[in-house]
C-alpha positions in Angstrom: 126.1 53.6 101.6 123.0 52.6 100.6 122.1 53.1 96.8 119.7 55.9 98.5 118.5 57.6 101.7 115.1 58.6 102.1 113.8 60.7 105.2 110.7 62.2 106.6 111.4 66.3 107.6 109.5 68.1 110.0 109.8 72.1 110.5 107.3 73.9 112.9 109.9 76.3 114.5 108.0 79.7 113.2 104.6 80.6 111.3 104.8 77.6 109.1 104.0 74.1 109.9 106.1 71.5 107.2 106.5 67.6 106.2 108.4 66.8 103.5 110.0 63.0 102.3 113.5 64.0 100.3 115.6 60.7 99.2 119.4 61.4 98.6 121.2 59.3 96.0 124.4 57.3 96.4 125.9 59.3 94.0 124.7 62.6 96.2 121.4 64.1 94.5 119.0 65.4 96.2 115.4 64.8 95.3 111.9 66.0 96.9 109.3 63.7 96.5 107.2 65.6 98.6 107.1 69.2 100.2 103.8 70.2 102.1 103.7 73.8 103.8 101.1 75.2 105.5 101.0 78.9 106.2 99.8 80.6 109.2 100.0 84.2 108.2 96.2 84.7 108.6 96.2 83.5 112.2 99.0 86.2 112.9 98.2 89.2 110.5 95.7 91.0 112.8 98.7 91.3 115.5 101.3 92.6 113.1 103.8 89.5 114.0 104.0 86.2 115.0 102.2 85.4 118.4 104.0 82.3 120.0 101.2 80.7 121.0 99.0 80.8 118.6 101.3 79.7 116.5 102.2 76.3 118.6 98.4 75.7 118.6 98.1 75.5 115.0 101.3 73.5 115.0 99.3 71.2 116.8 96.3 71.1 114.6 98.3 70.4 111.1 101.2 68.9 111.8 99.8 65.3 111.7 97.7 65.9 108.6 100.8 67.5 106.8 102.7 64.2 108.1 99.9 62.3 106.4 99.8 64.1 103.0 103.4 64.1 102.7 103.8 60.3 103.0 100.7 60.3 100.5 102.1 62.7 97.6 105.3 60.8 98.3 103.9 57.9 97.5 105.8 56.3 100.5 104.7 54.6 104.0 106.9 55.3 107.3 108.3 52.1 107.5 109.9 53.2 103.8 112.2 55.7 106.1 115.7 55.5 106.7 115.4 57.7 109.7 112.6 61.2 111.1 114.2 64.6 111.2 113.2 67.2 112.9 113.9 71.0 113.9 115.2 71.2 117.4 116.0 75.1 117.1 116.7 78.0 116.7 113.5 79.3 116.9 109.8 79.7 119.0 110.2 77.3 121.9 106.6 76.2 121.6 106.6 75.4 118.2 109.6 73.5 118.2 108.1 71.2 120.9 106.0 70.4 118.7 107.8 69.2 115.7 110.4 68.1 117.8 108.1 65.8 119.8 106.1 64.3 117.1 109.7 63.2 115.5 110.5 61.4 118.6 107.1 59.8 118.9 107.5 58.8 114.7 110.8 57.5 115.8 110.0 55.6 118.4 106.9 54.3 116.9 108.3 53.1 113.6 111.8 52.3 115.4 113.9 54.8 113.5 116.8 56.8 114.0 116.2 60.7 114.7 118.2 63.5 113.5 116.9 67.1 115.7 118.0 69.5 113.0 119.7 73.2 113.9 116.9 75.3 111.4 120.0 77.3 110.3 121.7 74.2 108.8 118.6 73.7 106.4 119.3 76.9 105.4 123.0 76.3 105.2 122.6 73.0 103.2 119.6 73.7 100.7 121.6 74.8 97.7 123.3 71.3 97.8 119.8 69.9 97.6 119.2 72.2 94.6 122.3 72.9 93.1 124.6 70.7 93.9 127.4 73.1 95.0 130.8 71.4 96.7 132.1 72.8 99.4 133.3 75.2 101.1 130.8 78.3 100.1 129.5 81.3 101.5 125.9 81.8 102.9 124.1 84.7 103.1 121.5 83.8 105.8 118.9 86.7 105.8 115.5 86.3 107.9 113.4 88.0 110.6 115.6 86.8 113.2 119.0 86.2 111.7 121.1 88.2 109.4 124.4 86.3 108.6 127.5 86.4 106.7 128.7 82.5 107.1 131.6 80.5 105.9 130.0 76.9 105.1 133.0 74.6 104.7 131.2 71.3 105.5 128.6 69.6 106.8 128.9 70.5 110.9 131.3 72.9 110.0 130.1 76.5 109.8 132.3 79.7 110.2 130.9 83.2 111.4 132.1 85.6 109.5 129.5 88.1 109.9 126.2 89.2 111.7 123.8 91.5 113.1 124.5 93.4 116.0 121.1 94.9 116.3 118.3 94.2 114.2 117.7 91.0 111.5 117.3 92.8 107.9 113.7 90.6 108.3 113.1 93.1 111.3 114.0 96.0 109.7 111.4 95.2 106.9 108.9 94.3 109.2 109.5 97.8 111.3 109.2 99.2 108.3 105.7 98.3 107.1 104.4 98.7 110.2 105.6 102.7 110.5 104.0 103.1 107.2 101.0 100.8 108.1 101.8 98.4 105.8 100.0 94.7 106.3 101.3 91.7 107.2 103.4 90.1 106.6 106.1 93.6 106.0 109.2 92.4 103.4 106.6 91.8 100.6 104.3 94.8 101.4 107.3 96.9 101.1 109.0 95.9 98.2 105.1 96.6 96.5 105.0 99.6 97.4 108.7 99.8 96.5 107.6 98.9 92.9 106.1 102.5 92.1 108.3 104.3 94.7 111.5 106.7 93.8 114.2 105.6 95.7 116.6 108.9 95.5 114.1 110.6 97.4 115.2 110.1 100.6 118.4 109.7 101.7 119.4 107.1 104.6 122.3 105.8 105.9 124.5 103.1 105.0 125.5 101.2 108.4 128.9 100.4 109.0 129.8 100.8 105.1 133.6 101.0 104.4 134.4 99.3 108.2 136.5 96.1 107.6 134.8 94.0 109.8 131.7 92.1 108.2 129.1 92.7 110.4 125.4 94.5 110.2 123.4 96.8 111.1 119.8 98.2 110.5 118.5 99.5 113.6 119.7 103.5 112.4 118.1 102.5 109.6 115.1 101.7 110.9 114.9 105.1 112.8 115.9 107.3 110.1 112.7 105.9 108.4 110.9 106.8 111.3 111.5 110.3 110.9 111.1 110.5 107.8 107.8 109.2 107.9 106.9 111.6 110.8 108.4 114.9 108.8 106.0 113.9 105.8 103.3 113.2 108.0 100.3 112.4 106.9 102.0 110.2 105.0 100.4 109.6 101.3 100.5 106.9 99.1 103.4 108.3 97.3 105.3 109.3 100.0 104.7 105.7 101.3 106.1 104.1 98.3 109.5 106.6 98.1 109.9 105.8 101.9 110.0 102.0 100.5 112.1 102.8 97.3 114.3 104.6 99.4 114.9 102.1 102.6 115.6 99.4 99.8 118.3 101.2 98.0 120.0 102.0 101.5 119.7 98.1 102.1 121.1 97.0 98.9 124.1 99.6 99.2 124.8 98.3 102.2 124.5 94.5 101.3 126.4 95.4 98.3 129.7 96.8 100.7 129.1 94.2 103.7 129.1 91.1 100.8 131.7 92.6 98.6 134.1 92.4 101.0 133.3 88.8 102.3 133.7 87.9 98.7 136.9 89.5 98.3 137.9 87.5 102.0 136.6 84.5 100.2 139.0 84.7 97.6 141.8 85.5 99.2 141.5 83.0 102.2 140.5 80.1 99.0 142.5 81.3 96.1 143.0 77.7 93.8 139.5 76.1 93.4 138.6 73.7 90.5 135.1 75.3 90.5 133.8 78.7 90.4 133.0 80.1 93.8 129.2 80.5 95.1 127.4 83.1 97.3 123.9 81.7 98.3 121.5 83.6 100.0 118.9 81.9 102.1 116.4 82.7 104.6 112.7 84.7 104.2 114.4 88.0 102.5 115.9 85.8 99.9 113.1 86.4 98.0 113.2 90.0 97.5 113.8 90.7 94.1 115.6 94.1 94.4 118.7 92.2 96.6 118.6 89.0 94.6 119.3 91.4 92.0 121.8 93.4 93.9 123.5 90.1 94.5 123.7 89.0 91.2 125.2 92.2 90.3 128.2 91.7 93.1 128.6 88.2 92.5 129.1 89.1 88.5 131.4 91.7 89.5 133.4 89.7 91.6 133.7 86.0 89.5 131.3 84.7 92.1 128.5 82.1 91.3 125.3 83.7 92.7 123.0 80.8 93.9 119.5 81.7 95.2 117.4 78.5 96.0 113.8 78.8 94.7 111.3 81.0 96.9 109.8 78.0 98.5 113.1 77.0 99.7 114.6 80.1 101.1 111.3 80.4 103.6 110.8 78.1 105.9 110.2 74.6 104.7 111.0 71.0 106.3 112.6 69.7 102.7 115.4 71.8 103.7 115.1 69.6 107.5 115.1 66.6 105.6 118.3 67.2 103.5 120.0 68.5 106.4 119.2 64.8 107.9 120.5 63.0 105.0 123.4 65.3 104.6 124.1 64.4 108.0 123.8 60.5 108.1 125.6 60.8 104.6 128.4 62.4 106.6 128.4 59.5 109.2 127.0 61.6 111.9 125.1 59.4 114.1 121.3 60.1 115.6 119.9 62.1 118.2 119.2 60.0 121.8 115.1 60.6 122.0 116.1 62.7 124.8 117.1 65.5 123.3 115.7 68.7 124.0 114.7 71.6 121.8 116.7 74.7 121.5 115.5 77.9 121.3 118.5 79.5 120.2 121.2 77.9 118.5 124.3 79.5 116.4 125.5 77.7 113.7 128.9 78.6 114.4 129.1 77.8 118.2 132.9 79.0 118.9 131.9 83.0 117.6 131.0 85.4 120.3 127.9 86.7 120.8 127.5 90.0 119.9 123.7 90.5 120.7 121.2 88.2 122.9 123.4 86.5 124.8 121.8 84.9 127.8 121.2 81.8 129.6 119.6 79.9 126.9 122.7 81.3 125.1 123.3 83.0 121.9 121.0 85.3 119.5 124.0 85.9 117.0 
């Protein structure tokens, strides 16, 4: 291999439109030389979530100036590129044809290879990128759409060992806020008003603590907030924060079961390793400080590494595109034909059955 591989990411599969140049080194470090995200939370705040189409309109209006200032702060031109990746999916179907479709028109333009990048992979990947880790590991993959337990023992090679089967923990937050009119966007809003909240007030439930299977869910959750919220009605800014206090603890107890016993699955399934093992948690909700520290806490109990990639890299971010590119070529995968079509949903593990969502454009979870 080359003595490095340099690559030009592009994410636009949500609310945030992304370039990024990341070089990998022969010897396997990552390094961003440039990471450009631009937020569209006050197009969307007004709504209470993400509208689709505005969001693929402002896609359209940044993407090429993000290209642009990327390649700038990178101090790099496109014909420096070993190859264009770009998120193909999971995600908003509009947005991703834009991203998507600028990488082919990149590719083609500069004569490149393209790599159309599963969003969840980023995810999967990033704490190589930041902290080296070998494989195999376990990923914590927690977002407004997904909520996963995963097995990550290579590049392309991604086990299911856990997942919603109702709402993403990024959905319960979201619910959340809004019952307690709380802006947007909700998993920040509610861990504020967390912050001055007491969380033995209220009593909600656990979901699915003590069952041996690994999965999740928040949707009971979600309701018994609800009513609590409607028995304190009108709600005041107390009762708002204790509702918060409260919903978090329930969360972190139940994270705290759920993840234990994937770690103790972990360890019994890889028993003689020459490093210590890792749980990473990626994905939007990473960067709630409560769980991270929940997390940490489990992880410590357990003789698990706990590896939480900075806040700019759990949310969504095309360095994370980029390195799943390079991880990819590194790996001797070859590139995407500039045919290839975007994906609104796409499982990282494609052999687990779906437990929720599944359609003709196939699986949720």
């Amino acid at each position: 291999m080359a003595s490095f591989l340099r690559i030009l990411g592009i994410e636009t599969s949500c609310d945030e439109t992304a370039a990024s140049v990341v070089v990998r080194h022969a010897d396997g470090r990552g390094e961003i030389l440039a990471d450009v995200v631009l937020s569209q939370m006050d197009e969307h705040s007004a709504y209470g979530g993400v509208v689709p189409e505005i969001a693929a309109r402002a896609h359209v209006e940044a993407l090429d100036t993000l290209i642009v200032e990327a390649l700038a702060r990178s101090g790099t031109d496109l014909k420096d590129m070993d190859a264009i990746a770009a998120t193909a999916g999971p995600g908003l179907i509009g947005g991703l044809l834009v991203g998507l479709m600028t990488g082919k028109a990149i590719a083609r333009a500069a004569n490149k290879p393209l790599y159309a990048i599963n969003h969840l992979e980023g995810h999967a990947l990033t704490a190589r990128l930041t902290d080296g880790l070998v494989f195999p590991y376990l990923m914590l993959l927690v977002s407004g759409g997904h909520t996963q337990l995963v097995l990550v023992r290579g590049v392309g090679q991604y086990e299911r060992w856990g997942t919603t089967i109702d709402d993403a923990l990024g959905e319960a937050f979201d619910k959340t806020a809004k019952l307690l009119a709380l802006p947007y966007p909700g998993g920040p809003a509610v861990e504020k008003a967390a912050r001055s909240g007491d969380a033995k007030r209220f009593i909600f439930p656990r979901p699915l603590v003590g069952e041996k299977r690994l999965d999740f869910s928040f949707s009971g959750l979600k309701t018994a907030v609800r009513q609590a919220a409607e028995a304190a009605a009108p709600v005041s800014e107390q009762d708002i924060a204790d509702i918060c206090a409260s919903f978090q603890r329930a969360v972190s107890r139940t994270l705290d079961d759920r993840i234990g016993r994937g770690l103790q699955r972990f360890a019994e399934e890889f028993p003689i390793r020459d490093e210590k093992p890792a749980l990473v948690v990626a994905g939007g909700v990473a960067a709630n400080l409560e769980l991270r520290t929940c997390l940490q806490a489990l992880c410590d109990r357990h003789g698990f590494r706990f590896v939480a990639p900075p806040n700019a890299l759990c949310t969504d971010n095309a360095a994370m595109i980029a390195w799943a590119g390079l991880e990819r070529m590194a790996a001797g995968f070859g590139p995407d034909a500039l045919d290839v079509s975007p994906r609104s949903r796409w499982p990282l593990d494609m052999s687990a059955e779906a437990l929720i969502g599944s359609g003709k454009r196939g699986a949720k979870a």
